[in-house]
C-alpha positions in Angstrom: -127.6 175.2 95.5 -130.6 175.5 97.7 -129.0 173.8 100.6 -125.9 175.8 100.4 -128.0 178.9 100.1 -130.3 177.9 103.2 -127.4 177.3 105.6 -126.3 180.7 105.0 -129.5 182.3 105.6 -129.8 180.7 108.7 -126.7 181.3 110.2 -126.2 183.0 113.6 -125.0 186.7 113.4 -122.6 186.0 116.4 -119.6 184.9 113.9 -120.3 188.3 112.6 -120.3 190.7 115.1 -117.2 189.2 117.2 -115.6 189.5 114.1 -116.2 193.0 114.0 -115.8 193.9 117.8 -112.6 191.7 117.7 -111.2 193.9 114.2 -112.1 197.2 115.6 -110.1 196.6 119.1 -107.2 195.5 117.0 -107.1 198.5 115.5 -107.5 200.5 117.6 -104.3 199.1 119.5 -102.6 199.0 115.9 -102.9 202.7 115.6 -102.4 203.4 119.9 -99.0 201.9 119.3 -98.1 203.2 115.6 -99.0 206.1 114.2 -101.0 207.6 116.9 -98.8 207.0 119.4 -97.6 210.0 121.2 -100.0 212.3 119.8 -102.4 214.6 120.4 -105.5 213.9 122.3 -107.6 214.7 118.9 -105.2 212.2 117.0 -105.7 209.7 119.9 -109.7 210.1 120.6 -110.0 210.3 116.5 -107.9 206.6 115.7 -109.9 204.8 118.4 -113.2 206.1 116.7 -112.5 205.2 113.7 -111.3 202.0 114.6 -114.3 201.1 116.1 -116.5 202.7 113.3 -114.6 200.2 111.2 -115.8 197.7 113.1 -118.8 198.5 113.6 -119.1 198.8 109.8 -117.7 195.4 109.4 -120.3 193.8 111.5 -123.3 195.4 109.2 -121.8 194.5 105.9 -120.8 190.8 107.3 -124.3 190.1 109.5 -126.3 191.6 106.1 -123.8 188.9 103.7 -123.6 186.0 106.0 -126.2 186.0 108.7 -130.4 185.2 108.7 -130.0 188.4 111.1 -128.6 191.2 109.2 -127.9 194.3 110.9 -127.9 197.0 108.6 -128.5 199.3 111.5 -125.5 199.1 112.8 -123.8 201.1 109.3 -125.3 204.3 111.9 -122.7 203.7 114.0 -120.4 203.2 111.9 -120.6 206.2 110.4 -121.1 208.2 113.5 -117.5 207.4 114.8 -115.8 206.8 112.0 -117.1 210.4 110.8 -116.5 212.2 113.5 -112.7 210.1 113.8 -111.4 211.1 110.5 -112.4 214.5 111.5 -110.4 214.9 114.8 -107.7 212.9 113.1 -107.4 215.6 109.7 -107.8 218.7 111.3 -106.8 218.0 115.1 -108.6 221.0 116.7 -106.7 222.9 119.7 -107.7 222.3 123.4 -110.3 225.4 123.1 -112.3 223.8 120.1 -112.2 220.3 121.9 -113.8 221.6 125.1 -116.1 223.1 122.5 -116.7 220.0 121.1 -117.1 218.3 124.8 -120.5 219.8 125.4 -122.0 218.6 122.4 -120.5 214.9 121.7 -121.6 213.7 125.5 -125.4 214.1 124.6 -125.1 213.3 120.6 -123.5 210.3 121.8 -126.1 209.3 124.5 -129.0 210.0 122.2 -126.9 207.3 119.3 -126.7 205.0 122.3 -130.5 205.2 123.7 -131.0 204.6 119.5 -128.6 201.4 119.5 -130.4 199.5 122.5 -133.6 200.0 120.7 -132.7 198.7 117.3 -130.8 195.6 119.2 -134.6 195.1 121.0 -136.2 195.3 117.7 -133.4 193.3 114.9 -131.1 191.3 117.1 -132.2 187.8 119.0 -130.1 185.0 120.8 -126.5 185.3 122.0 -125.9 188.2 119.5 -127.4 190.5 121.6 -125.2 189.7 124.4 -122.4 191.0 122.7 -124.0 194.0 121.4 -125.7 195.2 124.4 -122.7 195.7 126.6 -120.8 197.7 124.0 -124.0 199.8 123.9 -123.9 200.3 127.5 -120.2 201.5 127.4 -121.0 203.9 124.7 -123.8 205.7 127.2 -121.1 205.2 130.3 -118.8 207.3 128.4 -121.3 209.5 127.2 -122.0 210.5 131.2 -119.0 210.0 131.8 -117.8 212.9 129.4 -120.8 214.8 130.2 -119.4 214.7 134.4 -116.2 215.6 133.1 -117.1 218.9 131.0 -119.4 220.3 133.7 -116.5 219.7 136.5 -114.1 221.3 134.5 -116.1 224.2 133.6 -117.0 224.5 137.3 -113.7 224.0 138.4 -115.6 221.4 141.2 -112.7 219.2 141.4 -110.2 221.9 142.5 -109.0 222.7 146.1 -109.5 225.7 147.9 -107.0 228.3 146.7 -105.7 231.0 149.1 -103.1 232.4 146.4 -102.8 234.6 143.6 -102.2 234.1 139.8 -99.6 235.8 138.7 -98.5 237.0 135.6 -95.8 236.0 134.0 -95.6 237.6 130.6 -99.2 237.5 128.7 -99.8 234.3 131.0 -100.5 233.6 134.3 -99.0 231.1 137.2 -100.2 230.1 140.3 -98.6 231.2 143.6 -99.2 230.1 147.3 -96.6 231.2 149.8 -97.4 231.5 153.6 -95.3 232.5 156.6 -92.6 235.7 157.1 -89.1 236.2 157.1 -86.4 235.0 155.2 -84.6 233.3 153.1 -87.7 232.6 151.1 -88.4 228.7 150.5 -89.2 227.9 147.1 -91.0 224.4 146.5 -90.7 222.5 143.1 -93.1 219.6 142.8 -92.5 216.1 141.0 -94.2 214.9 137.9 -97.5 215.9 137.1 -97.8 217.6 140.8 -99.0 220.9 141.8 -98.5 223.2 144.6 -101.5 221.0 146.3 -98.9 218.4 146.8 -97.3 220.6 149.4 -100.3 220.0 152.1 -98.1 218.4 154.9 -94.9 220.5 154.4 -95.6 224.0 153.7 -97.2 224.6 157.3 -94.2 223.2 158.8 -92.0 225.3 157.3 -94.4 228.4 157.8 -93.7 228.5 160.7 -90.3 229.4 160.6 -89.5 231.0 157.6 -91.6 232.2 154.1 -92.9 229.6 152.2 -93.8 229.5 148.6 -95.9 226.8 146.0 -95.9 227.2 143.0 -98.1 225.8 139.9 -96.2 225.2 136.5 -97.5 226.1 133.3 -100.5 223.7 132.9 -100.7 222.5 136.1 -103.1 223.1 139.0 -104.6 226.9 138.2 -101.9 228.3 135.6 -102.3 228.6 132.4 -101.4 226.3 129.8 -98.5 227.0 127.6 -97.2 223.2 125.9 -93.9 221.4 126.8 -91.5 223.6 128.8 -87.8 222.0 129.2 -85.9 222.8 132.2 -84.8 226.0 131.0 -87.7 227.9 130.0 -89.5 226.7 133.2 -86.6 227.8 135.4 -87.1 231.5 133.8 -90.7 231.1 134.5 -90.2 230.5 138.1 -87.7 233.5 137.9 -90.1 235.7 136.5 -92.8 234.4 139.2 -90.5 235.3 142.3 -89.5 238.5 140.2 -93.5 239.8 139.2 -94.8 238.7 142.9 -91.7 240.7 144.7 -90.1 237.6 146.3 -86.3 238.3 146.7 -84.0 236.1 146.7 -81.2 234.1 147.2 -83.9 231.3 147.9 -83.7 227.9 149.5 -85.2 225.7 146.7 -86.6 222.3 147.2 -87.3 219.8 144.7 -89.0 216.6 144.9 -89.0 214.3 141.8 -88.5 215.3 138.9 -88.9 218.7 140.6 -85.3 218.1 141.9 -84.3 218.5 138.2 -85.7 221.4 137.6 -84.3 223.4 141.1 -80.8 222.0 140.0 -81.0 223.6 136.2 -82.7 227.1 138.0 -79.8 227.4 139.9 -77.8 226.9 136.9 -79.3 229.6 135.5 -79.4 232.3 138.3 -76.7 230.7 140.5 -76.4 233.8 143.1 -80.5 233.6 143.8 -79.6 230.3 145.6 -78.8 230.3 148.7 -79.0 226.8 149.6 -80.9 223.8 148.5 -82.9 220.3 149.8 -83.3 217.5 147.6 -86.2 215.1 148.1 -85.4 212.0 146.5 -84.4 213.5 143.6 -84.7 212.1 140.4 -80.7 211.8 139.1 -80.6 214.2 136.2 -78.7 210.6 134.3 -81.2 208.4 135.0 -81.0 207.2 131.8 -78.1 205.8 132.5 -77.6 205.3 136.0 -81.2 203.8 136.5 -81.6 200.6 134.1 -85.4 200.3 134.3 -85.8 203.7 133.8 -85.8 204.0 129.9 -88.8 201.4 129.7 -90.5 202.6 132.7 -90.4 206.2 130.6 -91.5 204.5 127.5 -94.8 203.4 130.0 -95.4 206.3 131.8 -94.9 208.2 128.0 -97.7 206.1 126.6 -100.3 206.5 129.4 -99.5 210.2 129.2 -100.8 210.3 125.8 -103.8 208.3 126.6 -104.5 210.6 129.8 -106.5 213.4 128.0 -108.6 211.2 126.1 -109.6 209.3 129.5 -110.0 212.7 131.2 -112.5 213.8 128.4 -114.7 210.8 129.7 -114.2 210.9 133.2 -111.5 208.3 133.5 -108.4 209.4 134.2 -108.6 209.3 137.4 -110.2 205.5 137.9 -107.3 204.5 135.8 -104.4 205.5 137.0 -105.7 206.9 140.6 -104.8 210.4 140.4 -106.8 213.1 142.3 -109.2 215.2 141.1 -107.1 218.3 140.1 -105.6 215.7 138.4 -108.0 214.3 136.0 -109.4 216.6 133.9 -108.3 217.1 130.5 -105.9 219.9 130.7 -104.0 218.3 133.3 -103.9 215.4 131.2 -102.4 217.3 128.7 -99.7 219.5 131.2 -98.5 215.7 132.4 -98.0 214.5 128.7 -96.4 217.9 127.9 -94.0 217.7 131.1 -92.7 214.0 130.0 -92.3 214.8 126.9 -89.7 217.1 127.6 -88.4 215.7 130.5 -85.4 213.9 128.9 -84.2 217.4 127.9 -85.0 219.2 131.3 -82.4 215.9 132.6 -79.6 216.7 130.3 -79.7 220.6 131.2 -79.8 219.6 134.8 -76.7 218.0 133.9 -74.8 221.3 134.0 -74.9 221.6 137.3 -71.9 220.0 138.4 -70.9 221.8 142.0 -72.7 224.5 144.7 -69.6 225.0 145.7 -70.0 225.4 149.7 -73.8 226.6 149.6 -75.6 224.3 151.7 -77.5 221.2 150.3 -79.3 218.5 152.3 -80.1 215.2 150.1 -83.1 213.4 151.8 -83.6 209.7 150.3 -86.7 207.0 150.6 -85.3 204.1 151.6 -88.2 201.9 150.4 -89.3 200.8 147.3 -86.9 202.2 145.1 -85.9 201.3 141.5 -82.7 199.3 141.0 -79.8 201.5 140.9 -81.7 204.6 142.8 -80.2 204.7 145.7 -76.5 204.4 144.9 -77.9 207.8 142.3 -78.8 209.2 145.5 -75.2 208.8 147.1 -73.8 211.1 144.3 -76.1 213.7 144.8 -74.9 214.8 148.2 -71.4 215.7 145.9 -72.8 218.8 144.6 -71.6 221.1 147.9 -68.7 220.7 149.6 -71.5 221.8 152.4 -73.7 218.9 152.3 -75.3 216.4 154.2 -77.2 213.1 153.2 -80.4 211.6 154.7 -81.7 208.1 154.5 -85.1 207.6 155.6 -85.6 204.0 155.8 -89.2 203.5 156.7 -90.2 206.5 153.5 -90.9 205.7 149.8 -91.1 207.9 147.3 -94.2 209.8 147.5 -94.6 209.5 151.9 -91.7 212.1 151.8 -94.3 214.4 150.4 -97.6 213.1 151.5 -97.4 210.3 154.5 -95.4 210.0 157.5 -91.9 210.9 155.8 -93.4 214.4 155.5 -92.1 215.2 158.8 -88.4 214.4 157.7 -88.4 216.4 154.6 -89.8 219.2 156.6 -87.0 219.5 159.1 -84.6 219.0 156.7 -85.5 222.4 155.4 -86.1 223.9 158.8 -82.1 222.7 159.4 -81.1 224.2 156.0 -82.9 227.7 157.1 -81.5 227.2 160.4 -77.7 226.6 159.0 -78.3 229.9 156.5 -79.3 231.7 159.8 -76.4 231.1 161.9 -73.9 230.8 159.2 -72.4 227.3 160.4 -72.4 224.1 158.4 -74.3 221.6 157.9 -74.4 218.8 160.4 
């Protein structure tokens, strides 16, 4: 009995606390890819702390039991995040309590962390501390990194220079750029997650011939957040826009993307306020279907969505997944897990449209690194006008239509829409 009970009182606490980092990150995943998964950023941020309070509770209790170190400090911790992860995950408070909330977990959690390093310093010796120590350090990375994230957003440092107005559109208000004179008035619908900054290379172009408008959906960029919008209600919020700001139509609408989607189900909707359209690699309204990867590549991008405003809220969205600054704070986050959440019905509505009859449509395609089955997509497109006209740029891929040297084609493909509207001939 007294050997038994010596070996376990001097045994290492490293069993212990891998046990409990390694049970804490499992989960964590667990509930990521169960019953968190697709929810809000409180239900998301609130299951990885408590996972991780569980574990840090499991390595007090089992270090105390089993080790000649215990580390009955380490029940603090526990409790701290395990607290405050039941809490986000019972009462899920709104975006305005959480950026409430983000000026006063950033220091709390700095000031637990400064706490931790010291009780590792004073309790924990050997490899042990190792272990500890660099959790420790994440803990006070996230706290800056949160803290960097709340004053940014609250500054609005990481947004561009804006030289348009904000618009109301019915107890809300949208963000509108448009530049140049004369019409017909181009209307520009980004892709995914983009805003009317995406535009940089394109909208001068065009300027210079014609008016040209950017636009910000709800959520995105400066406009106000309203939660997941299918095709439909944003097509009557770009009506509304054009309507509130004066624009008259019939406009030439240009979608990129996704944003392709959403141009075909406005002119659904308001068919006479379209005069003509340009496609940019549009994504096929079936592309469930007619794109094979597409259903798992939507589960993916789904799932990193959810994650995107928990990683804004500590300054790592954009490290992740390389977006731009606009991009990464945590209302973005949110507008791009709204928009994909109710993409799949914004595709079926585009659906509808079936013909333009003879308005004009030019279909611009990226002929490099596409998806399997995108391009053969792409040849249907050009079957929506029997005034159309399709455009293979072999060198572009997907996004250097927009933002690299394939600007220059999608811009005169507008400028030779505007041009055919002008003269009234057809497309060439």
């Amino acid at each position: 009995m007294h050997t038994s009970s010596h070996r376990m009182t001097t045994r290492s606490p490293v069993p212990a606390i891998l046990g409990g980092l390694a049970a804490g990150a499992v989960v964590a995943v667990a509930l990521l890819l169960g019953a968190s998964s697709g929810g809000s950023e409180p239900l998301i941020s609130g299951s990885v702390l408590s996972a991780f309070g569980l574990g840090w509770g499991l390595m007090a209790w089992l270090s105390t039991r089993f080790s000649a170190q215990p580390q009955a400090w380490m029940a603090v911790p526990a409790m701290f995040l395990g607290a405050i992860g039941l809490v986000l995950m019972v009462f899920q408070p709104g975006p305005a309590a959480m950026d409430v909330l983000s000026w006063i977990w950033p220091p709390a959690l700095a000031i637990l962390g400064v706490w931790m390093i010291v009780q590792v310093r004073r309790h924990l010796r050997g490899r042990g501390r190792w272990l500890v120590v660099p959790v420790t350090v994440t803990l006070l990375v996230f706290a800056v990194g949160g803290a960097v994230a709340t004053v940014s957003a609250a500054t609005g440092s990481g947004a561009s220079a804006a030289s348009g107005q904000m618009v109301d559109v019915g107890g809300r208000r949208l963000y509108l750029e448009c530049s140049g004179s004369g019409s017909p008035t181009v209307v520009l619908q980004a892709g995914l997650g983009e805003s009317s900054a995406y535009w940089g290379r394109i909208a001068p172009g065009v300027a210079a011939s014609t008016t040209v408008c950017a636009y910000d959906r709800a959520g995105h960029g400066r406009s106000d957040e309203v939660g997941p919008q299918d095709g439909i209600a944003l097509a009557v919020d770009l009506h509304t826009l054009l309507v509130q700001a004066g624009l008259t139509g019939p406009y030439v609408l240009v979608g990129h993307s996704s944003g392709g989607n959403y141009v075909r189900v406005f002119a659904e909707r308001y068919p006479d306020e379209v005069a003509g359209m340009v496609l940019l690699d549009a994504q096929p309204a079936d592309a469930f279907i007619a794109l094979p990867d597409y259903p798992t590549t939507y589960q993916y991008l789904l799932r990193a969505a959810t994650l995107s405003p928990s990683l804004a809220r500590i300054g790592l969205l954009g490290p992740t997944f390389g977006v731009t600054a606009d991009q990464s704070t945590p209302a973005a986050g949110r507008a791009a897990r709204d928009e994909l959440l109710a993409l799949p019905a914004a595709l079926r509505q585009a659906q509808a449209l079936t013909s333009l009859g003879d308005r004009p449509l030019i279909v611009v395609s990226a002929g490099t690194g596409q998806q399997a089955g995108w391009l053969d997509a792409q040849d249907e497109l050009p079957h929506l006008s029997t005034n159309s006209t399709h455009r293979v740029d072999e060198a572009a891929t997907h996004a250097s239509l927009i933002t690299g040297d394939g600007a220059a084609a999608s811009t005169q493909a507008i400028l030779d829409l505007v041009a055919s509207l002008r003269s009234g001939t057809a497309l060439r």
